[in-house]
C-alpha positions in Angstrom: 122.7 32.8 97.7 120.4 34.5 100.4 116.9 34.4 99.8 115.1 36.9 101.8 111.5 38.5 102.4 110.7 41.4 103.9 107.1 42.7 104.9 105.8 45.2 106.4 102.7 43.6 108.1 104.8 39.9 108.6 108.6 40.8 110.0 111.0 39.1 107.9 112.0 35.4 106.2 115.7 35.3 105.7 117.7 31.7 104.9 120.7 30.7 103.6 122.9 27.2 103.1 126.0 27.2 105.0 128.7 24.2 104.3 129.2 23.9 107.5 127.2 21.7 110.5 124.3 22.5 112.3 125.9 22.6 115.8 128.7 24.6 114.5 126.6 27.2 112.8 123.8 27.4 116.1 127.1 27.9 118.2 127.8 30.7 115.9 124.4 32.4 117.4 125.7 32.1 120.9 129.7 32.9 120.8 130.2 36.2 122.2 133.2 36.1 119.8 131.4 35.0 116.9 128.7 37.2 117.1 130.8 39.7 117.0 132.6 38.4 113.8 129.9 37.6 111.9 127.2 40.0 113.5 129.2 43.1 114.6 127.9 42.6 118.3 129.8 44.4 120.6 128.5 42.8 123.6 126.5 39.6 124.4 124.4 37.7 127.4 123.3 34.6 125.1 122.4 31.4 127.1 121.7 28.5 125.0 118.6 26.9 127.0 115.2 27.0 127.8 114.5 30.7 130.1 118.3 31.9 128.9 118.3 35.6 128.1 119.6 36.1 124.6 120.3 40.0 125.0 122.8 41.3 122.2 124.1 45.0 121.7 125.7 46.8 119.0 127.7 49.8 119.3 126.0 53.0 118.0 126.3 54.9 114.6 127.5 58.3 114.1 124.7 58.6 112.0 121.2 59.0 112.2 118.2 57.3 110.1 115.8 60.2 109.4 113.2 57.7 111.3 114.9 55.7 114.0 117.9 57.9 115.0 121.4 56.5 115.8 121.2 52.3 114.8 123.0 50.3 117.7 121.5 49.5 121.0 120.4 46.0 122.1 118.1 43.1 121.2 116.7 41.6 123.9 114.2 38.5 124.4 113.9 35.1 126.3 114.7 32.0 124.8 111.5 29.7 125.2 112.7 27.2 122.8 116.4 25.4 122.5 117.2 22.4 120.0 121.2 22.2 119.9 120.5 20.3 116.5 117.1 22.2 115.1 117.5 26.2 116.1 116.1 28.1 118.8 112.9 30.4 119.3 112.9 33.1 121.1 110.2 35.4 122.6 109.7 38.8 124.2 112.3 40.6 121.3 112.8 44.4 121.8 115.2 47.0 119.8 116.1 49.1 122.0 117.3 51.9 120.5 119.4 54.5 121.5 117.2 57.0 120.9 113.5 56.8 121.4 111.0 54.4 122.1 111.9 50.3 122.3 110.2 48.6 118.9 108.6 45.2 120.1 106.9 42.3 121.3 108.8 40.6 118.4 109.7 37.1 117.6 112.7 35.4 116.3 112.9 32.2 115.3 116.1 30.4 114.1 115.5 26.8 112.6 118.6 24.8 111.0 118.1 22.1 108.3 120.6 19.4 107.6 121.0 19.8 103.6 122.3 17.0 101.2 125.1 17.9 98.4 122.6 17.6 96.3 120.0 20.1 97.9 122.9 22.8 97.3 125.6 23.9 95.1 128.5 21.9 97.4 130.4 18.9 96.1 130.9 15.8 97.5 129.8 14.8 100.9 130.2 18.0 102.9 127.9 18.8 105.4 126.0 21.9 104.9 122.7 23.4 106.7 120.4 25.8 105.7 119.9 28.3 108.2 116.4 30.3 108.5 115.7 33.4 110.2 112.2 34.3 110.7 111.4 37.9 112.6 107.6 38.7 113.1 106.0 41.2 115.0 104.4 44.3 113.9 102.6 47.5 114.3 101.3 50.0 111.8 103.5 52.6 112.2 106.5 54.2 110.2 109.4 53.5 112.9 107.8 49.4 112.5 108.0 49.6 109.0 111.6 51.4 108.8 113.0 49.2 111.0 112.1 45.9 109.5 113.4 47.6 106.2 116.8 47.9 108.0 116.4 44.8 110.1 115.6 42.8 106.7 118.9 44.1 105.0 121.0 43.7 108.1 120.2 39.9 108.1 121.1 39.3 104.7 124.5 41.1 105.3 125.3 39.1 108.4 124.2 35.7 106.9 126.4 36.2 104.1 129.0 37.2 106.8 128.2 34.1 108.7 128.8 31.6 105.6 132.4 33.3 104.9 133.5 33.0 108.8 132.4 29.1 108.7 133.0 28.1 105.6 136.9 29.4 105.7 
């Protein structure tokens, strides 16, 4: 089960256990494919290392939030940290929306935990890690808060997502 916090004045704290290993699930962040399947990305620059862009876009809605507009554009920021076995940290996040104004600075940190059957509902000796997303950055305004009230939700979805696609 997801556990996930969402706050206005903080960004967000999403995690989740995955049975799956930690280098398979970090790959999972940087897979053009992948993010795609798990993340509905329809394109991706990711480069897993220190400086690497991790820029991400997602096609846009049809829709429009009575706050934000159409959803979709990119995400874009510069990874300053890489562990292939710990997560990755990265800096300098902005939305960029396709209409209006980019929302940022913002921070997103990934860290992956090695878990124990017994830390988690598996059986026997599989190998599972429990993922945590952490999203801060923050100013008091509604398009900040709205967006870290669809951004919150989003990550719960696409977690979830993410344990079906690697636990198959």
């Amino acid at each position: 089960m997801a556990s996930k916090g969402v706050s206005a004045t903080q960004g967000l704290d999403v995690s989740l256990v995955i049975k799956s290993p930690p280098s398979r699930v970090l790959k999972a962040f940087f897979d053009a494919d992948a993010l795609g399947a798990w993340w509905q990305v329809a394109h991706s620059v990711t480069t897993p290392r220190v400086l690497g862009p991790y820029a991400i876009e997602w096609a846009l809605t049809d829709f429009r939030d009575e706050v934000l507009g159409r959803l979709g554009g990119v995400l874009r920021g510069t990874l300053m940290q890489f562990d292939p076995g710990r997560g990755f940290f990265v800096a300098d996040v902005f939305w960029l929306p396709p209409d209006g104004d980019p929302i940022g600075p913002m921070a997103l940190e990934v860290t992956l935990t090695p878990v124990t059957s017994s830390d988690h509902e598996a059986s026997g000796s599989e190998i599972a890690t429990k993922v945590h997303v952490v999203q801060t950055g923050f100013e008091e305004d509604a398009r900040w808060r709205r967006y870290y009230e669809i951004v919150g939700a989003g990550w719960g979805r696409a977690l979830k997502t993410l344990k079906m696609l690697l636990e198959k």
